[in-house]
C-alpha positions as CSV (number, residue, x, y, z in Angstrom):
1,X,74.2,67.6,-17.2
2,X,72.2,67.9,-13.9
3,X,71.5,71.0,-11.6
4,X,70.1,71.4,-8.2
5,X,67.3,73.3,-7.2
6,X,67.1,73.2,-3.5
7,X,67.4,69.7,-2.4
8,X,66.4,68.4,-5.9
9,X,68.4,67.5,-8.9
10,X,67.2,68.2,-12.7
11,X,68.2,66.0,-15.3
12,X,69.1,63.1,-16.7
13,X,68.3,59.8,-14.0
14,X,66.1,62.0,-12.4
15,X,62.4,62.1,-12.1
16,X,61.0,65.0,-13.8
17,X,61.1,68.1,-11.4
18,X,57.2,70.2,-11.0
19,X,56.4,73.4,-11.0
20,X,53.1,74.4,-10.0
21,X,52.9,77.5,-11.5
22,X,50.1,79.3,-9.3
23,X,51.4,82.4,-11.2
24,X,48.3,85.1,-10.9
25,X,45.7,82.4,-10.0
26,X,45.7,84.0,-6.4
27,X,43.3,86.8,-7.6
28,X,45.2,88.8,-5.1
29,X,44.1,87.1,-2.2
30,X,47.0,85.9,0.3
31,X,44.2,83.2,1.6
32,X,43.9,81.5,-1.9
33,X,47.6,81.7,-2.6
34,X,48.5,80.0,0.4
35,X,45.9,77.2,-0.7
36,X,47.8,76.7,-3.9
37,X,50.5,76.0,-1.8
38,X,48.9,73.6,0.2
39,X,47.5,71.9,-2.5
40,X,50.2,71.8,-4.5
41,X,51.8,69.9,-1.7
42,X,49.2,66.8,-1.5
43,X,49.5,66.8,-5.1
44,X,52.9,66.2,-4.8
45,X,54.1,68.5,-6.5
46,X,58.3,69.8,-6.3
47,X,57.7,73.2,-6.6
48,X,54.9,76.0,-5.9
49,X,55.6,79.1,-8.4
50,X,54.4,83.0,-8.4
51,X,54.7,85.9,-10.1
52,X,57.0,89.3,-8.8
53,X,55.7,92.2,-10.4
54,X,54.7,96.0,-9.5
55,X,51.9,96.3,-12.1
56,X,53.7,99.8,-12.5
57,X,57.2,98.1,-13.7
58,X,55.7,95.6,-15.9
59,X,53.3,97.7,-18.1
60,X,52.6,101.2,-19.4
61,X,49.6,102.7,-17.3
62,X,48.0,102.6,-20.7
63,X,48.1,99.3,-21.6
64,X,44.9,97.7,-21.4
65,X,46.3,95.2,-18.8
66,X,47.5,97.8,-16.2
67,X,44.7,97.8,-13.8
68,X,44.5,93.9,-13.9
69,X,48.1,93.5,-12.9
70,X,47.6,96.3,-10.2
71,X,44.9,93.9,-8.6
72,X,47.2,91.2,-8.9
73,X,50.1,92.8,-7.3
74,X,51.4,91.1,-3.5
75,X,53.8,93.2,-1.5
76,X,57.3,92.4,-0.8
77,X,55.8,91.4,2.5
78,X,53.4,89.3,1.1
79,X,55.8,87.4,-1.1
80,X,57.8,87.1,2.6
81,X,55.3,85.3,4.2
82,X,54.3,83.1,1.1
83,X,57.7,82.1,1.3
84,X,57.7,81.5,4.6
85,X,54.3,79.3,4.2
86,X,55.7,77.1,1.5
87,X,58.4,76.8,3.4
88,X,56.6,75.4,6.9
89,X,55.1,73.0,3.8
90,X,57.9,71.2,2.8
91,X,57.5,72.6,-0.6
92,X,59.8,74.4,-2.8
93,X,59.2,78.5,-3.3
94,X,59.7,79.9,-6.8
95,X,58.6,82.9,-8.5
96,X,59.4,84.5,-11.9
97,X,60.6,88.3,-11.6
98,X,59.7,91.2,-14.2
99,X,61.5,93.8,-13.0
100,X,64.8,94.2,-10.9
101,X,63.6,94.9,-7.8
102,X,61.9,91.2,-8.3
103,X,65.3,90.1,-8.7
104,X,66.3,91.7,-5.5
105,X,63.5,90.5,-3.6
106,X,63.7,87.1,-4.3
107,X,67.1,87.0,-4.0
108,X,66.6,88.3,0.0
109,X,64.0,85.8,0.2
110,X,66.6,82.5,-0.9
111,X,64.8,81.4,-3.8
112,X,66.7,78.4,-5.1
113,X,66.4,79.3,-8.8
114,X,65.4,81.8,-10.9
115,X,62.7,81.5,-13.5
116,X,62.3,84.2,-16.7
117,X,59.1,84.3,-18.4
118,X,59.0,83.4,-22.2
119,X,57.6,87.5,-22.5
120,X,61.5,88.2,-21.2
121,X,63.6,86.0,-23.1
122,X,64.6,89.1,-25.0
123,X,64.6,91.2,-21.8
124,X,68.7,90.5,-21.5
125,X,69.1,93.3,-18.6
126,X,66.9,91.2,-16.9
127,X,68.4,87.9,-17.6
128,X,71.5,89.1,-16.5
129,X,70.8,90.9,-13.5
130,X,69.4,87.5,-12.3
131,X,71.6,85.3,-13.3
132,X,74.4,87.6,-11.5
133,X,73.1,86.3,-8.5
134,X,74.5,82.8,-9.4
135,X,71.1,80.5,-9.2
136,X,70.2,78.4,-11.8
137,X,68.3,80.3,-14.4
138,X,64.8,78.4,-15.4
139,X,64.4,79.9,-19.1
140,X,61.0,79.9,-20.9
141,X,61.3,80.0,-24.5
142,X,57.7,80.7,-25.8
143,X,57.7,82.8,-28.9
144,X,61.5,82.7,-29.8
145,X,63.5,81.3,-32.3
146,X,67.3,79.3,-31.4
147,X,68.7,82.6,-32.0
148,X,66.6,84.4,-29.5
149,X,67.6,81.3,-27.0
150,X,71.1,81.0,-27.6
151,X,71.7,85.3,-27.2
152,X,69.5,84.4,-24.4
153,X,71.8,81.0,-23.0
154,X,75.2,83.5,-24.1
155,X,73.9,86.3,-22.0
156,X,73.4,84.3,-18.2
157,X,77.3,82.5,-19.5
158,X,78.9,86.1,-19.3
159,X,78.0,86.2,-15.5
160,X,79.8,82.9,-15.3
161,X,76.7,81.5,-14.3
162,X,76.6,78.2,-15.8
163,X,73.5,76.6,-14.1
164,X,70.7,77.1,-16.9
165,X,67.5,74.8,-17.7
166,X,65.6,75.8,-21.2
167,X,61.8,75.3,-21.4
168,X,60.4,74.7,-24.6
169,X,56.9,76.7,-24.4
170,X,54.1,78.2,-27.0
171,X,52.9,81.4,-25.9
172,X,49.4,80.0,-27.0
173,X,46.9,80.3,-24.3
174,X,45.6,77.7,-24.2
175,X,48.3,76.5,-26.5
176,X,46.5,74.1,-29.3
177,X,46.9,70.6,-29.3
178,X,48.6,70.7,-32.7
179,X,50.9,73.9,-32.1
180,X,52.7,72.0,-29.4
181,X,55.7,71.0,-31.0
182,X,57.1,68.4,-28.3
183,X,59.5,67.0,-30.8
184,X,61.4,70.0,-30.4
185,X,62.3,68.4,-26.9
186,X,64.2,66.3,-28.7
187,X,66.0,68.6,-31.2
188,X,66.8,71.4,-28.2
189,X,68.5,68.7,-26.2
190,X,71.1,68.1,-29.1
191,X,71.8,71.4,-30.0
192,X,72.1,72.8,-26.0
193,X,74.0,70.9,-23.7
194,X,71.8,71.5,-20.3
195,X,68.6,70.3,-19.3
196,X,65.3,71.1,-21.1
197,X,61.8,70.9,-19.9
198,X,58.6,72.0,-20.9
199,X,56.3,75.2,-19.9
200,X,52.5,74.3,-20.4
201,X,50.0,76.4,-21.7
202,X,47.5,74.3,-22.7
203,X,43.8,72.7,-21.5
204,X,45.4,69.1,-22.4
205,X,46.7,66.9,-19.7
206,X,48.1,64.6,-21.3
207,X,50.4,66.3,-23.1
208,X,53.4,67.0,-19.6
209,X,52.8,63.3,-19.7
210,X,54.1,63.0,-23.4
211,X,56.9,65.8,-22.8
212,X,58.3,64.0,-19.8
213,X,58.5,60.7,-22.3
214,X,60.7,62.5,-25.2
215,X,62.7,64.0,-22.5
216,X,61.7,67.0,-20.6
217,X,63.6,67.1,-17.2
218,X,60.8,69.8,-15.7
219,X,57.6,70.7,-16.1
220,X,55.7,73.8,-15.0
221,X,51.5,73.5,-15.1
222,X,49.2,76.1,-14.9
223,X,47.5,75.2,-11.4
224,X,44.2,76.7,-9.3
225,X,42.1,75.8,-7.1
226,X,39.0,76.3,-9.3
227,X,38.9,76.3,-13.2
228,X,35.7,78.4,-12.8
229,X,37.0,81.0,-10.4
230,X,37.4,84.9,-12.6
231,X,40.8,85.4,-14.4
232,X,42.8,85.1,-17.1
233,X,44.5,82.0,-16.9
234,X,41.9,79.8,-14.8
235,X,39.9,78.3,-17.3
236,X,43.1,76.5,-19.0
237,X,44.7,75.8,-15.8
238,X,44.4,72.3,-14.1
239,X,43.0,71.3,-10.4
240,X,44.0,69.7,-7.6
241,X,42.6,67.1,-8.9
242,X,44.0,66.8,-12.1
243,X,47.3,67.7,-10.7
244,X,47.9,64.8,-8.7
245,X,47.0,62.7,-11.8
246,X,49.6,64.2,-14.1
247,X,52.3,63.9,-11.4
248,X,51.3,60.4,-10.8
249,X,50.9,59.1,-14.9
250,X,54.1,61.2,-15.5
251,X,55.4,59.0,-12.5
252,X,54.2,56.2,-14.6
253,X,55.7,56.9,-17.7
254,X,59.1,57.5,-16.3
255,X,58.6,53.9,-14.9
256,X,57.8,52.7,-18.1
257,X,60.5,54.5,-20.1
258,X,63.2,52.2,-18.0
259,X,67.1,51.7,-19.5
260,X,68.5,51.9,-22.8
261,X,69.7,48.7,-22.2
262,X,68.1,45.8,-23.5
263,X,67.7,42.8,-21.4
264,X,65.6,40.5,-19.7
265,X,63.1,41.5,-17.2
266,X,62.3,40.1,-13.7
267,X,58.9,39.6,-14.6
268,X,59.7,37.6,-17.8
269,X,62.3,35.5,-16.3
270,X,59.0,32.8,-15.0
271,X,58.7,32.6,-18.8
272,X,61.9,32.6,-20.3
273,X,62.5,28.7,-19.4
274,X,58.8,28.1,-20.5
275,X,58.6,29.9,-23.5
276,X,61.7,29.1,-25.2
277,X,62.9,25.8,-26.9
278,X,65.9,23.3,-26.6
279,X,67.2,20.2,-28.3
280,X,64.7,17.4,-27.2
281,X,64.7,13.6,-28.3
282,X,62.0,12.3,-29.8
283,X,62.5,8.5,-28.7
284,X,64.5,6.5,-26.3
285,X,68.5,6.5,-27.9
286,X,70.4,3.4,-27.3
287,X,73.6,4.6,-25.4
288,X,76.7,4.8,-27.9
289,X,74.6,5.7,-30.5
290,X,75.2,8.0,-32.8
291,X,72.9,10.5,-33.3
292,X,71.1,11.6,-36.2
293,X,68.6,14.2,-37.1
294,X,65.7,12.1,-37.1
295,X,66.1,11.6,-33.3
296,X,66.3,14.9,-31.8
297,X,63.5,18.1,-32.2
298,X,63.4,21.4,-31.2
299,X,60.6,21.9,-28.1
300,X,59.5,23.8,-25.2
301,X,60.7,23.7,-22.3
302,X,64.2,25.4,-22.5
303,X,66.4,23.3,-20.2
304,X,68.9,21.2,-22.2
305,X,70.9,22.3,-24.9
306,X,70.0,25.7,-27.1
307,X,68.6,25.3,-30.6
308,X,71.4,27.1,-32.3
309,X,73.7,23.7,-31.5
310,X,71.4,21.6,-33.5
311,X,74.5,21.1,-36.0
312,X,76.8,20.2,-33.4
313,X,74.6,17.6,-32.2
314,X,73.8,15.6,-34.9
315,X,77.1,12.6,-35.8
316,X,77.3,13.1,-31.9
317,X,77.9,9.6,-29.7
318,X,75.5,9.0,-26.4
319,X,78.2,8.2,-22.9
320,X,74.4,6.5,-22.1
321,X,70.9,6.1,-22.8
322,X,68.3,9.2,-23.1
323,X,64.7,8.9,-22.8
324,X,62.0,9.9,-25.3
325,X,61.1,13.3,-24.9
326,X,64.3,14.6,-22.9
327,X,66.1,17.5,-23.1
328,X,69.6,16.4,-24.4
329,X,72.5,17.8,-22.0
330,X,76.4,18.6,-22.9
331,X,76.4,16.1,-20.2
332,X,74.5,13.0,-22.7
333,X,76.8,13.2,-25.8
334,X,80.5,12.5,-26.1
């Protein structure tokens, strides 16, 4: 199954689809989130992703996060004009709701898809309020179990929404290199029929480029301009620099990953004749002789007749003399 996200299709004989997720790397600055943007772009990256949140509707004014997602908070005309940035960049504008009035937002801004955070894979009046709007739902799965995801998968199917991407995630941050569990790429795609990617969480940037090669269809990175800059998710988040690398090695990978069909290459096809044997005589034959095994060997190059028709040789009659050292045709033997 494949779905489309703007002008780009997820799934299977597609390249792997990237999300940039700039999240809250902004700091709250409209200058520095408009950079991700920009940089996202050179990197060449598919997709630049935020976050939509009040800091009132996401968390209790007790919680001690509150006052770090009230600096974090843009305004719905802020998101407008982010949108409109990435936009005048060529570059796809995403951005993962937490409340309702996210939803709404987004939804009068034309985001293409919809992505829910692994923290609201359980959040089901969320789920479905945005999957009412008919756009394909991008679902993070960090923390859950299959029953979690499949109450999760059953929930955006009631709308008659049927345009759903899971993303296998852990919730680690950064996620260790031994709690990733990219195998379960493999196992998700059996067991749900629609595409699955992976969410990153991790320092390690090698491991998008091992997702992409057991089968992940999208991948979302933690990106900033600065690993040193203040904030939460910084430190485990990758550059512009790094970036561009992982989109170009994942590039790479997909290149190497090829068919499923064996067969020979265009590179190997200088060799093939080279490399391979045929049915060779090993001194000048008499014509109407008949031939015997003492005659013939099996050398390089391959141009006459295939080793496998040794037996079919031999007790053969010459139509006229063959040279020492000749590949023996169909055309040589009666």
């Amino acid at each position: 199954m494949k779905i489309k996200i703007s002008n780009k299709w997820v799934g299977e004989k597609h390249p792997a689809f990237v999300i940039a997720e700039a999240g809250i790397n902004h700091n709250g600055d409209l200058k520095i989130a408009k950079k991700l943007i920009t940089e996202a772009k050179k990197a060449n990256a598919d997709s630049i992703k935020f976050q939509t949140f009040q800091a009132s509707d996401l968390a209790s004014k007790k919680s001690k996060y509150y006052n770090l997602f009230k600096k974090l908070e843009f305004s719905d005309a802020e998101f407008t004009e982010l949108s409109h940035y990435a936009k005048s960049k060529d570059i796809i504008f995403l951005s993962t709701p937490f409340s309702l009035k996210a939803v709404d937002l987004l939804a009068k801004l034309r985001v293409p898809a919809f992505k829910i955070a692994s923290g609201d894979l359980t959040n089901l009046p969320l789920i479905k309020y945005a999957a009412s709007k008919n756009k394909p739902m991008i679902i993070s799965t960090g923390m859950a179990n299959m029953k979690e995801i499949n109450e999760a998968i059953k929930t955006i199917q009631n709308t008659k929404n049927n345009k759903i991407i899971v993303m296998h995630s852990v919730s680690g941050y950064p996620t260790p290199i031994d709690q990733v569990n990219l195998n379960i790429i493999k196992s998700m795609a059996e067991k749900i029929h629609y595409p699955i990617g992976y969410s990153d969480n991790g320092s390690d940037n090698l491991v998008p480029i091992v997702a992409v090669v057991l089968g992940a269809k999208i991948i979302e990175k933690h990106f900033t301009l600065n690993k040193k800059m203040n904030g939460p998710d910084h430190s485990m988040s990758c550059d512009p620099k790094e970036l561009r690398e992982i989109i170009i090695n994942m590039r790479s990978a997909e290149k190497m990953l090829g068919t499923d069909e064996k067969s020979c290459q265009p590179s190997e096809l200088i060799n093939k004749t080279m490399a391979r044997r045929s049915i060779i005589t090993l001194n000048d034959i008499p014509k109407n002789t008949i031939i015997d095994k003492n005659m013939v060997g099996i050398k390089r190059p391959a141009t006459g007749i295939a080793p496998k028709f040794i037996d079919k040789i031999i007790g053969k009659k010459t139509k006229q003399k063959i040279k020492a050292e000749t590949p023996l045709r169909w055309s040589d033997i009666k």
